[in-house]
N, C-alpha and C positions, 0 to 999 in steps of 0.2 A: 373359722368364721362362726360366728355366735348366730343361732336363729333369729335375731331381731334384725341382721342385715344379711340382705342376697344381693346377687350380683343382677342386673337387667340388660336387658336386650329388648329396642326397637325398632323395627326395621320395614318399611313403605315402598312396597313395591310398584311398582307404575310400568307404562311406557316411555318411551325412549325422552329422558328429560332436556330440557334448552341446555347445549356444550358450554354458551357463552357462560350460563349461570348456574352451573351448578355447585363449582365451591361457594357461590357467594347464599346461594340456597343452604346447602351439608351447615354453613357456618352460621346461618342465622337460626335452622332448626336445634341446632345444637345450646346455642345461648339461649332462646326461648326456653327449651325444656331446662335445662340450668337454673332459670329465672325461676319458673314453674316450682320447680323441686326445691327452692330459699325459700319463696314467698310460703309454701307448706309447711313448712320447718322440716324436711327429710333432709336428714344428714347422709354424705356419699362419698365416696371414694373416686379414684382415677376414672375422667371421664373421655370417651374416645370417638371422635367421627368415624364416617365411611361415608362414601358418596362413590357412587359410580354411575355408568349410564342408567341402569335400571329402579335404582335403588338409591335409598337415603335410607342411614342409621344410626343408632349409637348404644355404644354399652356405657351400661356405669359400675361401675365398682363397690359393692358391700352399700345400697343402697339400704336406708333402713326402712324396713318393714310397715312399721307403726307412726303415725305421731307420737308426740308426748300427751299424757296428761297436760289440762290446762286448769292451773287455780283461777277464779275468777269472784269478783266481788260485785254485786249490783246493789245501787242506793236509790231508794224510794222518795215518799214523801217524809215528814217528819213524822218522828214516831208520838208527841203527843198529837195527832190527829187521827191515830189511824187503832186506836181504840177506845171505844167507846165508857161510861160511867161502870159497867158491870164487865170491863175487861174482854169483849166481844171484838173481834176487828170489824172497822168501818169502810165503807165501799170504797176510800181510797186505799187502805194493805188490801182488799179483796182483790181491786182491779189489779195495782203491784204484781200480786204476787201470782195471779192468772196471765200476767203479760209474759212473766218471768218462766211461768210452767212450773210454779212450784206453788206447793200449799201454804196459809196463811200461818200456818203452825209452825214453818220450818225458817219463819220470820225472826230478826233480831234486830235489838236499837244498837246501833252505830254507838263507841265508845267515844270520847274527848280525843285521844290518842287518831283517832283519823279526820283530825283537823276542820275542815270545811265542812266535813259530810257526820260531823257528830252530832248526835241524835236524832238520824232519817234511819230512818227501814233499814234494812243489811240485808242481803241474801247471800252466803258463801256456799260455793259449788264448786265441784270437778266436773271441767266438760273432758270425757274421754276424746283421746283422740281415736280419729279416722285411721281404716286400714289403709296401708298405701295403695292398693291392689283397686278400692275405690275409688283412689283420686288420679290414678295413671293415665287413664284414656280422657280424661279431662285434658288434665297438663299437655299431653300430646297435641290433643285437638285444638287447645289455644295456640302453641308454639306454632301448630300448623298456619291455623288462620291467620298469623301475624308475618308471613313468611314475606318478604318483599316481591309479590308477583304483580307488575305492571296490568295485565290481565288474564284473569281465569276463565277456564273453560267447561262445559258439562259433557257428558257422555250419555249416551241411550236415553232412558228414558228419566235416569236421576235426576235428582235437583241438588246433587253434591259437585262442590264447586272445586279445583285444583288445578295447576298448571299443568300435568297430563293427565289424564283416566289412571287411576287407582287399579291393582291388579289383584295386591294383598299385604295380609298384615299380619307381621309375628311382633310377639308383646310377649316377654319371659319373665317372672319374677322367680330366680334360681332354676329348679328344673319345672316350675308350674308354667303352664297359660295363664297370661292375665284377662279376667274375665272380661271382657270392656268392648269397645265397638269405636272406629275412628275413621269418618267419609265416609260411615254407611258401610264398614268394612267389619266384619267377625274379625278378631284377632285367634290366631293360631301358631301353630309352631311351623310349619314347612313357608320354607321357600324357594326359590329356585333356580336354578344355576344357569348357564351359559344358554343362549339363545341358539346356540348351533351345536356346539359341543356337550353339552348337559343340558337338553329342554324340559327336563322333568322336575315335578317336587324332590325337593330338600327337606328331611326333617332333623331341624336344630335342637339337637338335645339339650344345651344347657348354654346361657350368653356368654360363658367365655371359649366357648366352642366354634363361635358363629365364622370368624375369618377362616379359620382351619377346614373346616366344612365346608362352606362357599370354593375356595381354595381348590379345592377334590374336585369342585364339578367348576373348574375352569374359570371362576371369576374372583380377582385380585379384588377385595371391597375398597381397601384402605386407597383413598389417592392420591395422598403422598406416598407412599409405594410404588403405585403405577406409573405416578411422575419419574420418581427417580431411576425408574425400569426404565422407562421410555428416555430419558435421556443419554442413560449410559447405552441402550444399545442404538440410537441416535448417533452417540459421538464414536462408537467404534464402526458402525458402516460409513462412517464419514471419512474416517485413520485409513478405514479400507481401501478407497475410494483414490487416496494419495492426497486428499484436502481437508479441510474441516467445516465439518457441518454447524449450522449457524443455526444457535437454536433461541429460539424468541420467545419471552415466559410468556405473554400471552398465546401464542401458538401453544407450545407444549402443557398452558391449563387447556385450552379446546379441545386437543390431541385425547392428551389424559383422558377426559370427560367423556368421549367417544367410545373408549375402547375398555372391554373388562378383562380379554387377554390378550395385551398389547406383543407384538410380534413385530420389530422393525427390519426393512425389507429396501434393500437401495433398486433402482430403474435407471434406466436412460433415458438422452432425447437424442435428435439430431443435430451436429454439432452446428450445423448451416442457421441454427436459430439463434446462436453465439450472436450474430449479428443486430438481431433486436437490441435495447439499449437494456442492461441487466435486471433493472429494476421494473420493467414490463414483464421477464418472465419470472423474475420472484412471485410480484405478484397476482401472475397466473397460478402457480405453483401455489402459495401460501392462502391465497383468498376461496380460490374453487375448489382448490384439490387436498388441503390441507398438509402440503410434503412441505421436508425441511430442505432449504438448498446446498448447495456443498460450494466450497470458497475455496481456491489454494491462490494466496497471499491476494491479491488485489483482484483478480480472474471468478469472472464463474464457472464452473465446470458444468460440464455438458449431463448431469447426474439430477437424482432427487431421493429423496429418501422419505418412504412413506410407513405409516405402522398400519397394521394390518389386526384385525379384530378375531383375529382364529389363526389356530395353528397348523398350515395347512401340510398336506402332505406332497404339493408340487406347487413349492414355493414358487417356482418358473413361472408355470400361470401365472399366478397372483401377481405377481412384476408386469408379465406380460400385458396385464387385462389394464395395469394402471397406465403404462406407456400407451397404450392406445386410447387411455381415456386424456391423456395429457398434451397427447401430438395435435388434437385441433383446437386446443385453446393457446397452446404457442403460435398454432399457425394463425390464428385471427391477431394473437399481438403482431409476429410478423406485418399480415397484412395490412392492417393499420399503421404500422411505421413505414411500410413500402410507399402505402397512399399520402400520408400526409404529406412527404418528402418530397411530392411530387408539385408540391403547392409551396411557396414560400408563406413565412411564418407574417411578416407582414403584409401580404394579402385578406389574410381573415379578419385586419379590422372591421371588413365593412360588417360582418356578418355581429359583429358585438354588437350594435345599433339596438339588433331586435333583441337582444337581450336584456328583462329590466333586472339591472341592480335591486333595487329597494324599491318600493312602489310610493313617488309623490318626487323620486329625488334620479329618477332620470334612470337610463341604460348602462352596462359596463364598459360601453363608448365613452359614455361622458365623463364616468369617472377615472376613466386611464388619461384625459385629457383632461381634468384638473387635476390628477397625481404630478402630472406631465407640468403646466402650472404653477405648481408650489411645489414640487424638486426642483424646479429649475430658479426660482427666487432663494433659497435654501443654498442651492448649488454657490449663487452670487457672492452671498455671505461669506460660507466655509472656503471658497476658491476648488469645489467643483469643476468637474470637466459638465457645460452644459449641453452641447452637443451630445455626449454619450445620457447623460439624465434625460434629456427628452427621447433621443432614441429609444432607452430601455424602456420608460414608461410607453410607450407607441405601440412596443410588442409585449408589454410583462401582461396582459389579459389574454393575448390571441390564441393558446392554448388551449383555454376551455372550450372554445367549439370545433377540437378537432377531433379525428376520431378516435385517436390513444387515450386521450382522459377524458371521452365520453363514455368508452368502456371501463377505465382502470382510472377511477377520479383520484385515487390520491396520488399519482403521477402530475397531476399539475405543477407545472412550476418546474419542474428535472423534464418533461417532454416539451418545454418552453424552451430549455435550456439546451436541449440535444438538437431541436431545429434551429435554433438560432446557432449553433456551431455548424451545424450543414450547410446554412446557409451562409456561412462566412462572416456572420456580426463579429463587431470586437468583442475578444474574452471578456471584459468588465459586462459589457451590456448582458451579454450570453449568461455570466453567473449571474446576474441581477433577476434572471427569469425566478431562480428556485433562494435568491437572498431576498426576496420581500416579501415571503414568509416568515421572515427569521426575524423575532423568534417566533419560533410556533408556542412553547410553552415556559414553564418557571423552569431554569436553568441552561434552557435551549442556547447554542450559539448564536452568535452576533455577527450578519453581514460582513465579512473578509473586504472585498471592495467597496471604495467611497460610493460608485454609482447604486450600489444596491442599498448602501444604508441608505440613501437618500431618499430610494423608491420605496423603501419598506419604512422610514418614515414619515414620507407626504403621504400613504395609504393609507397608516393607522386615523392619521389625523384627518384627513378627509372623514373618515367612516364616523370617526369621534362628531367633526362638527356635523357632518349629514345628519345622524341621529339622531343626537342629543338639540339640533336644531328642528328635529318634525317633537320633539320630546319624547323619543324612546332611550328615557333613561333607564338602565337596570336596577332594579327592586328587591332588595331580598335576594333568593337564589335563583331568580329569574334573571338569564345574561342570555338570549337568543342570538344578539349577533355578538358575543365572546368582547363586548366593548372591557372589562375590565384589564381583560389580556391586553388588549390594545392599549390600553395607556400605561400598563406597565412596559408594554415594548418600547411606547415612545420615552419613556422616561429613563428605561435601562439605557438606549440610543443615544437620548440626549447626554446621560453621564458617563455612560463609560468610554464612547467615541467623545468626548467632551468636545459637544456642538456648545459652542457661547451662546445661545442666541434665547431670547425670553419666552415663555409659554404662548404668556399672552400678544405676544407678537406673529408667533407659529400661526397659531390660530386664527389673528385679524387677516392674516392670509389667506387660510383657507375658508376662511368666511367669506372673503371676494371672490370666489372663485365663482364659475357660472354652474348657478344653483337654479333646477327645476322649480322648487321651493323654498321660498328665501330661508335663513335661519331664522328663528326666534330670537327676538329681542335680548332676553337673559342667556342667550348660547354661551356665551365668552365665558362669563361669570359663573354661571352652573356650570359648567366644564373645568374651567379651573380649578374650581374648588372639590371638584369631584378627585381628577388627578392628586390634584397634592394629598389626599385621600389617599391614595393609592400607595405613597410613600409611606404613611403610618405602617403599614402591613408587609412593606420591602425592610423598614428598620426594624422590627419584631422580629424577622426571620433575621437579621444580623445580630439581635439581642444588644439593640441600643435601646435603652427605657423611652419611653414614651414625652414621659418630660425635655428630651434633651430635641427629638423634633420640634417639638410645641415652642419652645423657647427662639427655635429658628421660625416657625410658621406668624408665631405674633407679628415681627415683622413687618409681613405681608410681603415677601420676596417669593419671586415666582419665575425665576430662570432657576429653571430645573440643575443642572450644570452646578450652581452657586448656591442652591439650599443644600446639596448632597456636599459642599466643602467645607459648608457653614456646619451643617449636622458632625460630618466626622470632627470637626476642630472642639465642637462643643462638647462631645462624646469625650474627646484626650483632654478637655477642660476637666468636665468633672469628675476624673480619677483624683486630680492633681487635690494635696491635703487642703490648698487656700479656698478650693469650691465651693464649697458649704458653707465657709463664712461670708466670700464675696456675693454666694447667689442668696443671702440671708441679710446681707446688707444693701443690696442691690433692693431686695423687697420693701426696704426700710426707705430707701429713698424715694421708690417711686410711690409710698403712699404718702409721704411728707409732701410732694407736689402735689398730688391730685389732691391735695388736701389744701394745696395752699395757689392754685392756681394753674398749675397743671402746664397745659402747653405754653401758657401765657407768662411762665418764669422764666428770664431771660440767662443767658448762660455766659453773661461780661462780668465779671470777678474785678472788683476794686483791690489792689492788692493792700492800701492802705488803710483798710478798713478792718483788714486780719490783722486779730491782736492776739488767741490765744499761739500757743507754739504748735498746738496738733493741729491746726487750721490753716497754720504755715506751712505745714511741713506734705498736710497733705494738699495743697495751692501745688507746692513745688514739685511733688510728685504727679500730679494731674498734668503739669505743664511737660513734665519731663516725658511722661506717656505717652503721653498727644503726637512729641517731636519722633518719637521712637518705631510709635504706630503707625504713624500714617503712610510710611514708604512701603508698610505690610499688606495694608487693607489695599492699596492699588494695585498690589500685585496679588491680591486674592492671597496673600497664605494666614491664612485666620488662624491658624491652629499658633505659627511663632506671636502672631498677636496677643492671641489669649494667654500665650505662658507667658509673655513681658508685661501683661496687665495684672497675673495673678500677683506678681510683686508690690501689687498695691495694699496687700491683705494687712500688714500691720498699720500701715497711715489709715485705714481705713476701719480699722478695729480701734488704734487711738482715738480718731476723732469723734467716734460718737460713743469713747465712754465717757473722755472728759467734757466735749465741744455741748452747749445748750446751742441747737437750730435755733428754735424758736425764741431768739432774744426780745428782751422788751423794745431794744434801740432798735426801731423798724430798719433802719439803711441795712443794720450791721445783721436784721435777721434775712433782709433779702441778697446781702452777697453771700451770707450763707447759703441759702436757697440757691443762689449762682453757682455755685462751687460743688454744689451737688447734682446742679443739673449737668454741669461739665462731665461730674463724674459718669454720670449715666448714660452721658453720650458717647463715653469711651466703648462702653460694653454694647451698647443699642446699636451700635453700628454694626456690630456680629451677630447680638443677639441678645434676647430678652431674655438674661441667665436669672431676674429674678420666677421665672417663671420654674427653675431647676428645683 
């Protein structure tokens, strides 16, 4: 390595940092300082995170030392002004060349050759560059301050700000200290090791030393290392165990983030807990306690598996101490599923009453009883069981005020679903507890039972027109009540369960429903148009162009179900070679109307009025369409429609090289007119392909 580049090491010692965020921390300080070190011009080599509980770092590789040299040019005023009749400079080169830091002597006139700025002042210089050694603890202290911390905190008596209290600071440039100061912190070389096992200072003799050293006093820096420690001895106490451990990447970032010499360590419970419903002691286990659970095939086993932050020398203990820290939060799940059991699940309506939903638009009473309402109109249509759709809507809230997902709320909806089996509901209603969730997110499943899509369709929509009828429409990346997900849910529902039924009719529904606060007037209208919104962003993620929706949305079709048959047909339209001339002559047509009348041209073709042969031919082709197409478009297959219309590409490439529209003989220019309007009704019934 040449001495104009050494290798760095920075490293920020603190107290124990947020688990949830510390890779998203390691990775934004890391780009920061990256950012930092381009926008200087230091050129560097391989650059590497660390992040562990205590600490954030990184090294860089053959960082260079220096800036470069900078050439640099400055232009004045012109040079006949700026000396005077005896050759003397005038107060404008004086002020120039005092703004500049240089003397009036070291002034030159601008040649022809520099264009614009020929014959102004010149000042040509080299700004040396800066050591990097002085721009270090800058760079750092910006990357710092930009770090994405929701809120910062102070310590003692400072007024330096950080997500935890600062402890210390090593800054290397090869084997030197970098002279600099960062939170009010000296930078130096020692740091320091394991909080149990190595309390003491660390001195790091040189940054490609730093993980090896660390290492020696007990602390793994790198976290992907620790991750994939902790996983692999994660899934061999699991092998152990006879099942397999179930390892959840956010869990194991938490994990990770916790521990600097991860040790994993399996426990037990009592098996008599087996009986709580599985996913109550998961997540007892996964939320409090941080253990991984153990699965053999469909079963939970009576096990957990925790990592342990030190290497202990009676590993027993350490099991020991967790089972006893584990046995009374299983025993409070127990006991809440013993109690609620004890009550039927449809007794707790009354107690939703006092619950408000939303404030202006009633309780979560009222709105399981307009879900209940428009599932059951919904139901009419699809041929629905409606007895079981109003049942399940009756009981799909009563959960939330029991005491299992008072303590463990993301059990709603599965502790709905395990007392409504206790209590004997029919299976459909019972899975509808934890199906009108569904989906929760972009790719999530889709309701198995008719009764749950239906609940988990009249829900999104209620919530849609409640909202957006007090006007809390989402803004920007403001989504408080997640409405965007919700109309993607209804829309995926609507189409992949291919409900026939129209948006705007969904909706005139739930807008009758008994509302606290009426909707607004424009509800239906903004809502719709929001939705069909929503589609632009489901065909992007399919990678259908944007034009090929738009061509269906002109239109104005709005049964969700039949824009999504209309968009794929148009999609397998325009691969096909005829597209581009039909959706280019389709353009041609519809500006010849609006130019000549527009909706007011009628589409009755006198056939005795067609005299050229391409005017015949394509009369005879449009007729022949017409008869061919129509038994398609009633049975909705748009897609064979569109490839028996692409056959019009030569009649209609003929006609308008030879055919003049615009005859002088007005009859014979408005059967023309006629014959093109026919044309466009062919395609307009699918869609607006000049818009492709």
């Amino acid at each position: 390595m040449s001495q104009s580049n050494k290798d760095f090491l920075v490293e920020l010692g603190t107290e124990e940092l947020p688990p949830t965020a510390l890779k998203s921390l390691s990775d934004a300080f890391t780009a920061g300082v990256e950012a930092g070190l381009k926008e200087a011009g230091l050129s560097h080599g391989n650059v590497i995170s660390y992040a562990a509980p205590r600490r954030l770092a990184i090294t860089i590789e053959a960082l260079q030392c220096e800036q470069a040299d900078k050439e640099e040019t400055l232009y004045g005023p012109p040079a006949n002004i700026a000396f005077d009749a005896d050759g003397n400079p005038t107060k404008a080169a004086v002020g120039f060349a005092s703004r500049a830091g240089a003397d009036a002597s070291e002034l030159q006139t601008a040649p022809e050759s520099h264009g614009k700025n020929a014959g102004k002042l010149m000042l040509q210089r080299t700004i040396k560059g800066q050591q990097t050694t002085e721009l270090l603890a800058g760079i750092i202290q910006n990357s710092l301050d930009k770090l994405p911390i929701p809120k910062r905190m102070r310590w003692g008596a400072s007024r330096v700000e950080f997500v935890r209290p600062v402890q210390w600071l090593v800054m290397l440039l090869g084997d030197d200290v970098v002279d600099g100061e960062v939170l009010g912190l000296k930078a130096g070389n020692t740091s320091r090791g394991h909080r149990f096992h190595a309390p003491g200072e660390i001195v790091i003799a040189n940054p490609m030393a730093y993980q090896e050293t660390l290492r020696g006093a007990y602390v793994m820096a790198s976290f992907a290392e620790r991750s994939a420690l902790i996983k692999e001895q994660v899934t061999a106490e699991g092998l152990k165990l006879g099942g397999e451990a179930i390892i959840d990447d956010d869990l194991l970032d938490e994990v990770t983030a916790l521990n600097e010499w991860p040790v994993a360590l399996a426990g037990s419970f009592d098996e008599d807990f087996l009986r709580v419903p599985p996913e109550a002691l998961v997540s007892s286990m996964k939320e409090h306690q941080k253990y991984f659970h153990v699965m053999k095939g469909d079963k939970l086993l009576p096990n957990f598996i925790t990592v342990s932050n030190i290497e202990s020398k009676d590993p027993a203990q350490v099991i020991s101490g967790n089972e006893k820290v584990i046995r009374p939060r299983l025993a409070d799940a127990a006991f809440f599923w013993d109690t609620d059991r004890k009550q039927k699940l449809e007794s707790r309506f009354a107690k939703l009453e006092n619950v408000v939903w939303v404030n202006k638009l009633g309780s979560v009473a009222d709105k399981a009883r307009r879900i209940g309402a428009l599932a059951s109109r919904i139901a009419d249509e699809t041929g629905g069981d409606k007895a079981l759709v109003e049942r399940a809507a009756q009981l799909c809230k009563n959960d939330l005020v029991s005491n299992m997902v008072f303590e463990f709320t993301d059990l709603q909806g599965l502790a709905g679903k395990y007392y409504a089996e206790h209590d004997g509901e029919h299976a459909d209603v019972a899975a509808a507890m934890v199906e009108q969730y569904m989906p929760a997110f972009a790719g999530d499943e889709l309701p198995a039972t008719q009764t749950g899509t239906l609940i988990a369709l009249a829900d999104r929509l209620d919530s849609l027109v409640g909202l957006f009828g007090l006007g809390q429409i989402p803004t920007g990346s403001k989504d408080p009540f997640a409405l965007r997900r919700a109309s993607l849910g209804v829309l995926r529902i609507l189409v992949e369960k291919e409900i026939n039924i129209d948006l705007g009719t969904l909706i005139d529904w739930a807008i009758e429903g008994n509302w606290q606060t009426a909707p607004k007037a424009d509800t239906k209208a903004t809502l719709i148009e929001y939705m069909l919104d929503r589609f632009s962003a489901w065909y992007a993620d399919e990678h259908i162009p944007t034009g090929v929706f738009q061509a269906v949305r002109a239109l104005g079709v709005t049964n969700a179900l039949d824009v999504n048959r209309r968009v794929k047909a148009v999609f397998e339209f325009s691969k096909l070679d005829a597209a581009e001339s039909l959706a280019a002559a389709n353009k041609r047509v519809s500006n010849i109307l609006a130019k000549n009348g527009g909706d007011a041209v009628t589409a009755d073709v006198n056939n005795a009025l067609l005299a050229q042969a391409e005017e015949k031919a394509l009369a005879e082709q449009v007729a022949a369409k017409q008869a061919a197409v129509a038994p398609l478009m009633a049975a909705g297959d748009y897609s064979a429609a569109l490839t028996e219309l692409a056959g019009l590409r030569e009649s209609v490439d003929a006609f308008f090289d030879n055919v003049m529209v615009m005859a002088d003989d007005e009859a014979v220019k408005n059967n023309r007119l006629a014959l093109l309007k026919q044309l466009q009704g062919l395609f307009i019934g699918i869609a607006d392909i000049s818009v492709l």
